[in-house]
C-alpha positions in Angstrom: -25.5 1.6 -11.0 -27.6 2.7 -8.1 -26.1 4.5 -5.2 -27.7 4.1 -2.0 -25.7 7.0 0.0 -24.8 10.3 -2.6 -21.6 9.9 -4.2 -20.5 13.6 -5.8 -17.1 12.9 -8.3 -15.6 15.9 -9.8 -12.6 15.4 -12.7 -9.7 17.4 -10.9 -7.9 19.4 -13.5 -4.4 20.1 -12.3 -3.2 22.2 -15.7 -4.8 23.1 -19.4 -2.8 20.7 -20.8 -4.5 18.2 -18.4 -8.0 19.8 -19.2 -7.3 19.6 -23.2 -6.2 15.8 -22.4 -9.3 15.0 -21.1 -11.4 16.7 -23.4 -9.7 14.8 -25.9 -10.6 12.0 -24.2 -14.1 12.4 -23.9 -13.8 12.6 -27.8 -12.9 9.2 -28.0 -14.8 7.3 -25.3 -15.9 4.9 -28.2 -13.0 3.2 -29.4 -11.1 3.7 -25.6 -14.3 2.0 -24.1 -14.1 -0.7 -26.6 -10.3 -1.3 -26.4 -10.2 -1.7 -22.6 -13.0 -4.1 -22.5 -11.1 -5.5 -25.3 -7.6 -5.6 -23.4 -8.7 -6.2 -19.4 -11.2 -8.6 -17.9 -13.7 -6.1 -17.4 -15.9 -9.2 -17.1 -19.2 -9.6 -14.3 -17.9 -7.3 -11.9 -17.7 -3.9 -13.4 -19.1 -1.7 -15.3 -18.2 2.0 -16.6 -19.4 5.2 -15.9 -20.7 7.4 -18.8 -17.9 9.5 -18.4 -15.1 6.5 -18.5 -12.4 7.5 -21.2 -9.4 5.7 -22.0 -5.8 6.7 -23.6 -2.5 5.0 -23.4 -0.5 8.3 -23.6 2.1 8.8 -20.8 0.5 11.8 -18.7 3.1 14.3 -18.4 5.1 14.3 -15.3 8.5 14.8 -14.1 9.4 11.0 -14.0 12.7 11.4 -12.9 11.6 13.5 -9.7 8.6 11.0 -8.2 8.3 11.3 -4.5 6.0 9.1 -2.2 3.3 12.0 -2.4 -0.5 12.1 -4.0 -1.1 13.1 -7.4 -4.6 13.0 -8.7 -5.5 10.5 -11.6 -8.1 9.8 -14.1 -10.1 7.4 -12.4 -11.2 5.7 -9.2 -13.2 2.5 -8.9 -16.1 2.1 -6.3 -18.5 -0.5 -5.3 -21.7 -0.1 -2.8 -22.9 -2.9 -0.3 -25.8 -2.7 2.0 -25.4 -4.0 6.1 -26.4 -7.9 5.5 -26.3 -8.0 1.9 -23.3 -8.4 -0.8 -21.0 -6.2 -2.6 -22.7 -5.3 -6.1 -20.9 -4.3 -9.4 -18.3 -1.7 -9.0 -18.1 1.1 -11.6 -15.1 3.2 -12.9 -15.5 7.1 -12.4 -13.7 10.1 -12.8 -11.6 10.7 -10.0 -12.7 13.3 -7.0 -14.2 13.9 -3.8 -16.9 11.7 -2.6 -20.0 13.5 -0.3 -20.7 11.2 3.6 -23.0 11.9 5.9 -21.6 13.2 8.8 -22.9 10.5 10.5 -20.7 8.3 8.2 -19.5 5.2 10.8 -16.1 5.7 9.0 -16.4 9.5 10.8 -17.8 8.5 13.7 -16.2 5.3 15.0 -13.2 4.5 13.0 -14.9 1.9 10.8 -12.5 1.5 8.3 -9.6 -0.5 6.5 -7.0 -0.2 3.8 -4.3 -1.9 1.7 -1.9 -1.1 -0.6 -0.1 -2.6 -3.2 1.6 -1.4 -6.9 1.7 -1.6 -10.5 5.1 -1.9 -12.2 5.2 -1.1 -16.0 7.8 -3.5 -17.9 9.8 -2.3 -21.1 7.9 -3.8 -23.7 4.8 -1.4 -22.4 3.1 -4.4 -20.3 2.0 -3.9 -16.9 2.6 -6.1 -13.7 0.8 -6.5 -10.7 2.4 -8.1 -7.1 0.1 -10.2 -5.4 -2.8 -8.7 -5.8 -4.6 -11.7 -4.6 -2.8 -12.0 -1.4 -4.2 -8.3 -0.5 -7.5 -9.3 -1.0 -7.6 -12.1 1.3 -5.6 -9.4 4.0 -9.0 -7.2 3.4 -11.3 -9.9 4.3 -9.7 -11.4 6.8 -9.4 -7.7 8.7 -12.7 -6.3 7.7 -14.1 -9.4 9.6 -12.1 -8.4 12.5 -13.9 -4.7 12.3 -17.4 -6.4 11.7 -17.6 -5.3 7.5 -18.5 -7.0 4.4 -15.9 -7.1 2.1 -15.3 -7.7 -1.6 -14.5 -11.4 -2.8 -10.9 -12.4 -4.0 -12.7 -12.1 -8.2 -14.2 -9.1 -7.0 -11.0 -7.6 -5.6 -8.8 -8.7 -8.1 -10.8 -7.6 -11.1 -11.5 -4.1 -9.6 -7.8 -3.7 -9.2 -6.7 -4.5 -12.9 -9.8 -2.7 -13.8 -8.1 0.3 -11.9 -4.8 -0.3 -13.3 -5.7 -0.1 -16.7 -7.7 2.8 -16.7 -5.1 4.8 -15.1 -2.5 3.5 -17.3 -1.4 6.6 -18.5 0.2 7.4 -14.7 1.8 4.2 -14.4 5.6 5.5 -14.6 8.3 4.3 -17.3 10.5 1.6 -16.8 12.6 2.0 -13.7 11.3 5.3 -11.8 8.7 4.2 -9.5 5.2 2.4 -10.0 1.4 3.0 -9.9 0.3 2.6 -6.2 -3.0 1.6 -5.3 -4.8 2.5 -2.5 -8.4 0.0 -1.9 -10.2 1.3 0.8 -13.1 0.0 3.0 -15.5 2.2 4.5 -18.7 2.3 6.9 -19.9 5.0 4.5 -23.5 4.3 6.1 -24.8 6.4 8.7 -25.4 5.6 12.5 -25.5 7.3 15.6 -24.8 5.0 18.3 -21.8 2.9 18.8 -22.8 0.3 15.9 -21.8 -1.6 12.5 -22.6 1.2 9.5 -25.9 0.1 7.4 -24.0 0.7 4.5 -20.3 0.3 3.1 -18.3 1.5 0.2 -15.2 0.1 -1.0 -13.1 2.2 -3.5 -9.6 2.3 -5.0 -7.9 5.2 -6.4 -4.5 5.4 -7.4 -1.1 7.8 -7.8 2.4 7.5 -9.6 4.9 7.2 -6.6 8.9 7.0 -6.3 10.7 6.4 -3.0 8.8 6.3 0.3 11.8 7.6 2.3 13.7 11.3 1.0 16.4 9.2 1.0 15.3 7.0 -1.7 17.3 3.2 -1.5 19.9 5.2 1.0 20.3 4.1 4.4 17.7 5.7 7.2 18.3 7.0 9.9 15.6 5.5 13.2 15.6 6.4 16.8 13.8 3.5 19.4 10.7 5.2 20.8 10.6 4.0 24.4 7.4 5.9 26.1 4.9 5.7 23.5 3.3 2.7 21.7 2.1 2.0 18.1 0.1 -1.5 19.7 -1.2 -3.4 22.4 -2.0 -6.8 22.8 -5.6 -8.0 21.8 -5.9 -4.8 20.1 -6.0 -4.0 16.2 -2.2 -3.4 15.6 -2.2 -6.4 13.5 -4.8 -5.3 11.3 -4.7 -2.6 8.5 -7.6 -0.1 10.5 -7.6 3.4 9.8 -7.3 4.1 13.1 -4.0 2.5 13.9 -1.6 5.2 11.8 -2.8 8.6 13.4 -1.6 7.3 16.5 2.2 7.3 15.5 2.3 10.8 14.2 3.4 12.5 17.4 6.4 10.6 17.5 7.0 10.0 14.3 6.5 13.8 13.8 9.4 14.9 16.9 11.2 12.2 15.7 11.7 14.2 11.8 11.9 17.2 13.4 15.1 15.8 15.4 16.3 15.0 12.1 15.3 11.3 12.1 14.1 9.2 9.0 11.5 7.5 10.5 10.3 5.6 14.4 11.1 1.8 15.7 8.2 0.6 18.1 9.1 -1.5 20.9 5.9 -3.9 22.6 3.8 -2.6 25.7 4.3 -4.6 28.0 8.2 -5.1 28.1 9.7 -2.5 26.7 12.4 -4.4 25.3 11.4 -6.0 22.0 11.1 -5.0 18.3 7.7 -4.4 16.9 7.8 -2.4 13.5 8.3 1.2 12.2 5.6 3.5 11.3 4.7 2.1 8.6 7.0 -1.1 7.9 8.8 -4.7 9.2 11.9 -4.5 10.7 14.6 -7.2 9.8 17.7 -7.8 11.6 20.7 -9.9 10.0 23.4 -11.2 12.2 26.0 -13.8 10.0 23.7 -15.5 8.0 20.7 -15.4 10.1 17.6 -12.9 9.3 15.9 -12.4 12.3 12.0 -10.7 12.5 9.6 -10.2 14.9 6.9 -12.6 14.9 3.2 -12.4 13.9 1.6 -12.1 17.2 -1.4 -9.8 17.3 0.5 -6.6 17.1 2.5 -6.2 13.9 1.0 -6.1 10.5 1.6 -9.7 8.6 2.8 -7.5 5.4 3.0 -8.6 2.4 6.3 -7.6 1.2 7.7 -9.1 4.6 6.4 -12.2 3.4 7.7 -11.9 0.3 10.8 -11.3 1.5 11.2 -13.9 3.8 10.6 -16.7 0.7 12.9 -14.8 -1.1 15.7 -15.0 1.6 15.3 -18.4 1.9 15.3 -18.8 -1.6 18.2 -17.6 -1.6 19.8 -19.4 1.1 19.1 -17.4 4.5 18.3 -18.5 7.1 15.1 -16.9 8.5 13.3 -16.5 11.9 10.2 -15.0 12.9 10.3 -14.7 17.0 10.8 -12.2 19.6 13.6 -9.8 18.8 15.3 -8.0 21.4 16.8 -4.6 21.3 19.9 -5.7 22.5 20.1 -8.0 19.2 19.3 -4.9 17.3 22.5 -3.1 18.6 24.5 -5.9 17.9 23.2 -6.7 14.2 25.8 -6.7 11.0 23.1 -5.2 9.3 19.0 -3.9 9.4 16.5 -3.7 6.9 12.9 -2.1 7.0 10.1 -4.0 4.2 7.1 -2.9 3.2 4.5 -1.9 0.3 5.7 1.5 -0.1 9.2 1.5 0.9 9.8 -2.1 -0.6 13.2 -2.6 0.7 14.9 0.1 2.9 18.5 -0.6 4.4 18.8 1.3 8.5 22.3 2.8 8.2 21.4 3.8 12.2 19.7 3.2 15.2 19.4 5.5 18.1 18.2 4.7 21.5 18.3 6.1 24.4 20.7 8.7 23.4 22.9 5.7 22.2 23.9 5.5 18.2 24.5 2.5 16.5 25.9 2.6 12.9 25.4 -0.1 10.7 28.5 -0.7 8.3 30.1 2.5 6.6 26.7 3.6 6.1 26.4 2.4 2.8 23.5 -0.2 1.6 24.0 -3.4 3.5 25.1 -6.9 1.6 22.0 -8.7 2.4 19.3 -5.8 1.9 20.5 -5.2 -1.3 20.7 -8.5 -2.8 17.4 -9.3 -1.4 16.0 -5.9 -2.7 17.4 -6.3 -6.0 16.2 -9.8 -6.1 12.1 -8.3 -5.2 12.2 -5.5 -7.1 13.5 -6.8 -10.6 10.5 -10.0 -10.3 7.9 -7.4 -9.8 9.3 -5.0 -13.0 9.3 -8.4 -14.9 13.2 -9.0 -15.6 13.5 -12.0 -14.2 11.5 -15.2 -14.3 8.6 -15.1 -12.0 9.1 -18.8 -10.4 7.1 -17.9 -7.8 3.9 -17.3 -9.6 3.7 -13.7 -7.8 2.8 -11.7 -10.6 -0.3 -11.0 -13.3 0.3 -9.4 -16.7 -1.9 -6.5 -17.9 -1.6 -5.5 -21.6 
């Protein structure tokens, strides 16, 4: 596997009982080696490092206490493609920092994407992942948008459950949270002037996660920011860049210091209509009607929106995707926020303009939690999988 800009991995060892793991590990590359090409279609696409490993023991963590933060894994998958040319082989490697030139375009301009999705372990040991396919077409779709090669759907897909099942160790128990992934495109390449990167890498690494919000499945608590914007039109807010999250970190960060869970963006050019949080889609239910903004150049088409929207139908909503005014927001029986990491997360308030707007007694809304409980128990595999959403991993 021939890497065309220095990649430097380092093992991070955390603990001795993480450092006698792995040196167990290394003792039985053989038969691990052997029983993952055995169990995961390892097939064209990748190949394994000589320091690749694999065990099936639960690491040790604190299950029960998972927050949405990083913990370092085993392993991280990467993949090399040259400006003009194709995406090669990927190859699992021990998880750690990775050496750019600092003249990386990723450094230099922004060129950069990401996605996310997760890994759900079922009770008889099995692994499922969401839509895994539907991510890779995202990353292709946007990377063409930032002027990048990107993997192929195979290419994508296989790399993930490649991922998966060579981090299977940190994929939690039944019940208390899931494996996310994290893919990542990058101009890894390095140029000077304003310019496409001569070289890209594309990686995934991964890390055990519970809730996104402190509050875990409790209602949050979001105030309207008015002055500043997330998006404008013609912009990249509807794509997954790198460079669209820093810019909500000054409110996002006054906003948590005011005691708020999170930030509700409203468009540019009126001032008056719903565009997302942060880092999710807002929904807005009023009688039997679930209202979201529509996809129109400067909200993120999410995944899990999606979802979410079939399943509502599903399950006999009614669902619109338009303009969404703040006015309807105030006046909703209920609010829910969707997305990757927080999957489902009722709003038990709104605040704007100094005004608060409580939603119910503040407990978990009707309609947020049937739909919630509907999502989450199809991608933990206990019930049937009718929409053909999900992909098995032994």
């Amino acid at each position: 596997f021939a890497l065309l800009v220095t990649l430097h991995l380092f093992p991070l060892v955390h603990s001795p009982s993480q450092f006698s793991s792995l040196k167990l590990h290394k003792q039985s590359s053989i038969v691990s080696h052997n029983v993952l090409r055995a169990a995961s279609p390892l097939g064209r696409y990748t190949t394994l490092s000589d320091t690749y490993s694999g065990t099936s023991e639960l690491a040790d963590l604190d299950w029960d206490n998972l927050g949405f933060g990083f913990l370092s894994t085993d392993y991280m998958y990467v993949m090399k493609c040259p400006q003009g040319g194709k995406f090669s082989n990927g190859e699992l490697q021990c998880f750690g920092n990775i050496e750019l030139s600092p003249s990386a375009g990723v450094l230099n301009y922004g060129q950069g994407l990401f996605e996310g999705l997760k890994a759900y372990r079922k009770e008889d040991g099995n692994m499922l992942l969401f839509r895994p396919e539907e991510n890779a077409l995202w990353m292709r779709m946007v990377a063409e948008r930032m002027c990048m090669p990107s993997p192929s759907v195979d290419q994508f897909v296989e790399a993930v459950k490649a991922t998966v099942l060579a981090n299977r160790r940190w994929v939690p128990p039944p019940g208390e949270g899931s494996l996310y992934l994290r893919p990542l495109l990058m101009g890894s390449g390095a140029v000077l002037g304003l310019a496409p990167a001569p070289e890209y890498t594309f990686l995934i690494y991964v890390s055990p996660v519970g809730n996104y919000f402190k509050e875990g499945v409790a209602p949050i608590n979001l105030i309207v920011e008015h002055e500043l914007h997330r998006a404008t039109p013609s912009g990249t807010g509807g794509v997954k860049t790198i460079g669209n999250y820093a810019v909500v970190l000054k409110a996002q960060s006054a906003a948590k210091a005011k005691g708020y869970s999170d930030v509700l963006y409203l468009d540019c050019v009126h001032k008056r209509y719903l565009e997302e949080v942060s880092s999710c889609n807002i929904f807005v239910v009023k009688d039997n009607i679930i209202a979201t903004p529509s996809i129109s150049g400067t909200i993120l088409p999410g995944i899990t929106r999606k979802s979410i929207i079939d399943v509502a139908r599903s399950q006999g909503f009614q669902v619109e995707e338009r303009q969404v005014s703040v006015d309807e927001l105030l006046d909703a029986d209920e609010v829910f926020c969707t997305g990757t990491a927080v999957v489902v997360s009722p709003v038990g308030s709104i605040t704007y303009l100094g005004k608060r707007v409580s939603y119910g007694d503040s407990g978990t809304g009707v309609v947020s939690r049937q739909l919630y409980s509907v999502l989450t128990r199809l991608q933990m595999g206990l019930i049937e999988d009718t929409m053909d959403w999900t992909i098995e991993l032994r």
